[in-house]
C-alpha positions, 0 to 999 in steps of 0.5 A, a space after each residue: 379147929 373143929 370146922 363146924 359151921 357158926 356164925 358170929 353175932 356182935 351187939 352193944 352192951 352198955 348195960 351193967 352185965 352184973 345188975 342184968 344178969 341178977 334180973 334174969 334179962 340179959 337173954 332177953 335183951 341179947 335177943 332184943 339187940 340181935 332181933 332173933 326170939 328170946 328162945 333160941 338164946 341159950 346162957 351157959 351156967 358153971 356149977 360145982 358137985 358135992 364131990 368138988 367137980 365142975 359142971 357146965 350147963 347150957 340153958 334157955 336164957 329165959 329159963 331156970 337151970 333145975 339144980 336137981 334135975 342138973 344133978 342127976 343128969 350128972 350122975 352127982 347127989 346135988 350141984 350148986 353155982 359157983 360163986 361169980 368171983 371163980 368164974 374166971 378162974 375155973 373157966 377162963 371167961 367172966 359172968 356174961 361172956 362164959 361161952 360152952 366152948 373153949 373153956 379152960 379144960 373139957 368139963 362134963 357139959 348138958 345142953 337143954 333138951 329144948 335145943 334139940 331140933 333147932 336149926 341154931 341155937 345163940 351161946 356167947 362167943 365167949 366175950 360180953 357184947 358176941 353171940 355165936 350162932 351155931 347148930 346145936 347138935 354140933 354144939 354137943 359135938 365139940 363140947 362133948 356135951 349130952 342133952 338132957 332135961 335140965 331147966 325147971 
């Protein structure tokens, strides 16, 4: 709806999302499957402030969401992840298929600063198995998102 260019990536996914996801190599092996390097795959992580609101951060899949850092690009005194049984419910998604946009309301969104300056960037499409190519300035434009440095 917002007419930006992406495109549509599709791979098979006969692991098990939740043992990939605790390993820490679901991107890697999203960058694997579609033959694209591992840093331009980013995941997309739901966190909740100390104050009770939710936060969405986009990161390198390979990487580590910084929780402090987060925090203060949020303006909060501290974030934590929320626990994989809300994912769902607070976006409409499910662990491995979360994808920035499209969630079920507009939650305050940073994507890495690593993304800057990359022609495109891989999020989820919003279903395990989809990847979506697409510019991440753009990105950040239907997101409403900012860039900041957030990964450890």
């Amino acid at each position: 709806s917002h007419h930006i260019p992406y495109t549509l990536h599709a791979y098979a996914s006969k692991e098990a999302v939740d043992d990939v996801a605790e390993s820490g190599r679901l991107g890697v092996i999203i960058a694997e499957k579609l033959g694209i390097p591992v840093e331009a795959v980013f995941k997309t992580l739901v966190t909740q402030g100390a104050h009770g609101g939710y936060y969405v951060f986009v990161v390198p899949a390979a990487g580590e969401l910084d929780l402090k850092k987060a925090a203060r690009s949020v303006g909060e005194k501290s974030v934590s992840m929320i626990p994989v049984k809300d994912i769902n419910k607070v976006t409409g998604y499910i662990r491995g298929g979360c994808s920035p946009v499209g969630m079920k309301k507009a939650y305050v969104t940073r994507i890495d600063a690593s993304a800057q300056g990359q022609r495109a960037i891989f999020v989820s499409a919003g279903r395990i198995g989809q990847q979506m190519e697409v510019n991440p300035e753009q990105l950040a434009q239907v997101c409403g998102a900012e860039f900041a440095d957030i990964t450890q």
